[in-house]
N, C-alpha and C positions, 0 to 999 in steps of 0.2 A: 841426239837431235835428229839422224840420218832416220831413226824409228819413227820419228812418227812419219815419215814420208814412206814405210815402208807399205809392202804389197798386204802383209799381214794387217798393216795399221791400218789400212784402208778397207782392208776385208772387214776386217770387225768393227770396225766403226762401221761400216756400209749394213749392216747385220744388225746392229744393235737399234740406230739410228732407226732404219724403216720398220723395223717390227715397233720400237717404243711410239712412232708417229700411228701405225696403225692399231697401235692398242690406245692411244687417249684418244682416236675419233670412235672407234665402236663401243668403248668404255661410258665416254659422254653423253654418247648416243643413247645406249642403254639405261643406263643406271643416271642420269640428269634428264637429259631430254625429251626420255620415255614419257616421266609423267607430266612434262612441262609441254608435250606434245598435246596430250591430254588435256592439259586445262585449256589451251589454244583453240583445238576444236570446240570445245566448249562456248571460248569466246568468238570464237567466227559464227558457229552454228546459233546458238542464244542471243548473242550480244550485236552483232553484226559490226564488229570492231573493221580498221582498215586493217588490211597485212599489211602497211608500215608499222604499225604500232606492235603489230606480232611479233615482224622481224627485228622490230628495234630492243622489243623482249627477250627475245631468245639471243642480243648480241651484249644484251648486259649481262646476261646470267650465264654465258656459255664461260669466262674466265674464273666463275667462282667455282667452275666443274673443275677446272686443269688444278688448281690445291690438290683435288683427292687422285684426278686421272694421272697425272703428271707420273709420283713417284709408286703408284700401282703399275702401269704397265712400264715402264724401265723395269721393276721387278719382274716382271711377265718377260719382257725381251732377251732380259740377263739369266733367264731360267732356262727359255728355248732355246736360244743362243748357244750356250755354252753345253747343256744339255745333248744336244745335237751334234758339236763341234766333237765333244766327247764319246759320245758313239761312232760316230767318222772316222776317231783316232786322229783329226786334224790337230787335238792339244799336243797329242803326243809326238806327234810330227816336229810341232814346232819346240814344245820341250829338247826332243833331241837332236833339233839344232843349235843350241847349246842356249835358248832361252829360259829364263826366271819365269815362272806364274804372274811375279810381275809386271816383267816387262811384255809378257802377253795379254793381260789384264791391261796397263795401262789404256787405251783407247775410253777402256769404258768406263776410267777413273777419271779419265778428261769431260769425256759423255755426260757424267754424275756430278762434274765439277760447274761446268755449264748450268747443268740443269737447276742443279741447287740455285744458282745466281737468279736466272730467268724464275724458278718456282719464288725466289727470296720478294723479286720487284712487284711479281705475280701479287703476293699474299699481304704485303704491306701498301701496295699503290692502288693498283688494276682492278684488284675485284672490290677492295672497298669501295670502290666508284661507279664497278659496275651496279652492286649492291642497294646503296644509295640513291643511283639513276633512275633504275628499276622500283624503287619504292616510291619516287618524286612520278613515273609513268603511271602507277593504281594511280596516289594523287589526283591527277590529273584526268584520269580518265574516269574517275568516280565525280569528278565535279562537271566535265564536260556531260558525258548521260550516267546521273545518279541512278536512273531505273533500271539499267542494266546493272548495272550488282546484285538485285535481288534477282536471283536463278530462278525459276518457276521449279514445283516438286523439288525441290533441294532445300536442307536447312542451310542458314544463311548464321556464319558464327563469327566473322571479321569483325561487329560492332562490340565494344566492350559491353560486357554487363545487358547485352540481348539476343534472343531468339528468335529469329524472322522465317516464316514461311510464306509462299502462297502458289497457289496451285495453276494459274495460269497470268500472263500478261495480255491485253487487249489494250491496244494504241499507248497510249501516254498513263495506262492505270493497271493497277495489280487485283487480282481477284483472285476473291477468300484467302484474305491476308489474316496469316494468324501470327502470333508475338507472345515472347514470355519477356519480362524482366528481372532481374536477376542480383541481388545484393552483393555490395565485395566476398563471399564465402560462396557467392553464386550457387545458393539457395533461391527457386524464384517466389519473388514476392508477387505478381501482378498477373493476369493472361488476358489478354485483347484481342477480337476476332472482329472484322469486317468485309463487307463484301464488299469494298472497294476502297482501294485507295491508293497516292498519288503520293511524289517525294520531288522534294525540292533542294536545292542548293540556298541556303544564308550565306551569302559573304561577308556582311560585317562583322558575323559570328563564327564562319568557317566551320560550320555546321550542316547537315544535311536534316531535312525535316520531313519528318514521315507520319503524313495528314491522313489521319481514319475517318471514311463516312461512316456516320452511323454506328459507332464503335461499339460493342457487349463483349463483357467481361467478369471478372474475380478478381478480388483483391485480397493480400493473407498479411497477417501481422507484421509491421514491417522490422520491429525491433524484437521478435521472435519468431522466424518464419517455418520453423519448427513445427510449430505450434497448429497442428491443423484443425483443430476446435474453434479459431476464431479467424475465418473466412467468410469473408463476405461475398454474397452472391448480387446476378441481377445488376450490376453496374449495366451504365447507357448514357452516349452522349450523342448526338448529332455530328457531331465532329469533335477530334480529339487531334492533338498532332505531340510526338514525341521524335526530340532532340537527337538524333545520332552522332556521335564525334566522329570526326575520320585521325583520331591522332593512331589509329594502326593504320592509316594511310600513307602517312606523311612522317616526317623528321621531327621529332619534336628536342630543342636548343636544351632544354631545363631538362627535360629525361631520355639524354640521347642514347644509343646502341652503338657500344664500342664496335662492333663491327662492321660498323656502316660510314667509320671514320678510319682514315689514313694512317698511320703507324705514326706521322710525325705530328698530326694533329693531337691523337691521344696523348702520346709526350709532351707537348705543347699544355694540355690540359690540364698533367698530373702538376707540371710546372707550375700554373697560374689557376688550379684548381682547390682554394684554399677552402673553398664549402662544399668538397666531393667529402662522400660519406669513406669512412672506410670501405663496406662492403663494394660501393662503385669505384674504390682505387682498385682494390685486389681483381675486380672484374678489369679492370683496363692490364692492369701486366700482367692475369693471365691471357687475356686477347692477345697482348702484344708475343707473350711468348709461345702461343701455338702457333703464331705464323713466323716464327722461327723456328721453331721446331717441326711444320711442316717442309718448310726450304729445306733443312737439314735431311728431313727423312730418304728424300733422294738420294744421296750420296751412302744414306745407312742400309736403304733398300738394293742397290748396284753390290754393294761390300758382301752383304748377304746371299745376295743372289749369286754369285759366281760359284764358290763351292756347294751352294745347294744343287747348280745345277747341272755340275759335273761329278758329283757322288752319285746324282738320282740315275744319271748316265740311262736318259729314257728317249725315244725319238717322237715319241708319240706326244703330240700337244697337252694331248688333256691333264696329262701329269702334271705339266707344268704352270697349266691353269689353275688347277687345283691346289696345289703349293703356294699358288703366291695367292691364291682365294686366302688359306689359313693365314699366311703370315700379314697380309692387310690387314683379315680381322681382327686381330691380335692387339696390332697397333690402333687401327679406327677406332678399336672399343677403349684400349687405353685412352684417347684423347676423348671419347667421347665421357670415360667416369670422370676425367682431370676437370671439363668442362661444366658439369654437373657440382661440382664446387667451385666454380669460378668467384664467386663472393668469398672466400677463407683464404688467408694468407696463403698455405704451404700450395694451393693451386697452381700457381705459376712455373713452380717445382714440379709437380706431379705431370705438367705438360712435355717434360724433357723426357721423362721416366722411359717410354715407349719407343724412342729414339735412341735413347741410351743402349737399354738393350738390347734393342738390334743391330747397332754397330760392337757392340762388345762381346756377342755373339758371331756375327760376321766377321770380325778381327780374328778371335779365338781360330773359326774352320779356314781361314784364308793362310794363315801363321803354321799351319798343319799341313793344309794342302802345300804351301811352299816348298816344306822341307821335307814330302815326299818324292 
């Protein structure tokens, strides 16, 4: 017990702790917020959104960052760290005052133990809600000004089953608004061009409506759109107006995203979900079991990273950047093929895979290093 109050326990927790804080604000920064910077300006420049609504953006999405930041830079810390310690000969130091790998390790086995819990509440409560929040703000701000969605010079592909451009906005109307529409195999069957025109909010229908003056267009077969021998040309209406759904706006109850629900809510579901398909059961506990499998990877990433990064015995950063670049990808991609089967039973299995073997691998060099 006297250890963990010691000078050593304090060093490397001091060591571990500030380098893993300052690796998940420039990690999130980077690789999250880079492009979500990006759409921002976009929406202040274009849209002329308030910066509460920005800032309330970037406070729901910054806790879906810490899942990936969290146990990447712990890896990164425990690389430099120990890396470094080892070149100093500070391990050696304390080895030969009569400590275990162990018990000089411990700090960072506490650090990973921590983390994991915090990443655990992270991945099942937090970001589900961030997630959700964040999807109820588009909602909301497509129904407050529907004509800010269409970006001018930009295609527009958030509406199911359509293709919106148009090349500038003037007051409350869009000009040279062109459109395809597009069958479930999203072949397009339609194409509509006008030079003007104007979008509205339906509430009783929770629809957005997007009214063409003067509409010309083609239409193609719609039960073989293959088929381009039987196009018809020369379409024209005075006005036309087509339906937009906003259900990629919003939460839909009947076809909801296991990810945008609470860890206990989906149990809750699998519970009293007697008309889920299978392929939507096997998608719920593989969700359920990446985000246990991401909490864990914390504690699998710390295991690994110690004798990675006293073998590599490098002082120089980028080494160590570089290392734990590989072993994130490794893993990232493992969850990212698990995910990609998420509808097939053994998915939920395949989620652990990644984690497995990096703690069984980190056991193996840590069981080595010891008993050197």
């Amino acid at each position: 017990m006297a250890f963990l109050f010691s000078r050593s326990f304090r060093y490397i927790s001091h060591q571990v702790l500030s380098t893993t804080v300052l690796g998940v604000l420039s990690l999130s920064l980077i690789f999250v917020l880079g492009n979500l910077f990006k759409q921002i300006f976009e929406l202040l420049v274009d849209k002329d959104l308030p910066v509460s609504s920005v800032l309330r953006f970037i406070v729901y999405i910054f806790p879906y960052s810490l899942i990936f930041t969290l146990p990447w830079s712990l890896l990164t810390a425990v690389l430099l760290v120990f890396g470094r310690m080892s070149s100093d000969n500070e391990l050696l130091a304390l080895r030969m005052s009569g400590r275990s790998m162990f018990q000089i390790c411990r700090p960072v086995f506490v650090i990973a133990i921590l983390l994991s819990l915090m990443s655990f509440y992270i991945n099942t409560t937090i970001a589900p809600r961030g997630k959700a929040a964040m999807k109820m703000t588009l909602y909301n701000m497509a129904i407050d000004d529907p004509l800010a969605l269409i970006v001018p010079d930009k295609v527009i592909t958030q509406f199911p089953n359509y293709r919106i451009y148009t090349e500038a906005r003037d007051e409350n109307k869009l000009v040279s608004l062109e459109i395809i529409e597009l069958d479930e195999d999203k072949y397009p069957i339609r194409y509509l061009k006008s030079k003007e025109a104007r979008i509205e909010y339906n509430a009783p229908l929770d629809q957005l409506l997007l009214i063409l003056e003067k509409a010309e267009g083609i239409i193609k077969n719609d039960k073989n759109p293959k088929d381009l021998t039987n196009i018809v040309p020369g379409l024209s209406a005075d006005q036309t107006t087509i339906p937009l759904e906003l259900s990629s706006f919003r939460n839909n109850p009947k076809k909801f995203k296991p990810s945008l629900l609470e860890t206990n809510d989906l149990k809750t579901r699998l519970r009293e979900g007697e008309d889920l398909s299978e392929s939507k059961k096997n998608e719920i506990l593989t969700e359920i079991q990446k985000r246990n499998s991401f909490a864990a990877a914390c504690f699998a990433f710390a295991l690994l990273g110690i004798p990675l990064g006293i073998n590599k015995q490098r002082r120089e950063s980028h080494g160590g950047y570089v290392l734990s670049l590989g072993v994130a990808c490794f893993y990232f991609l493992g969850i990212i093929y698990a995910d990609n089967l998420k509808d097939q039973a053994n998915a939920q299995y395949l989620m652990w895979l990644p984690t497995i073997i990096i703690l069984i691998v980190g056991a193996i060099l840590f069981i080595r290093l010891n008993k050197k």
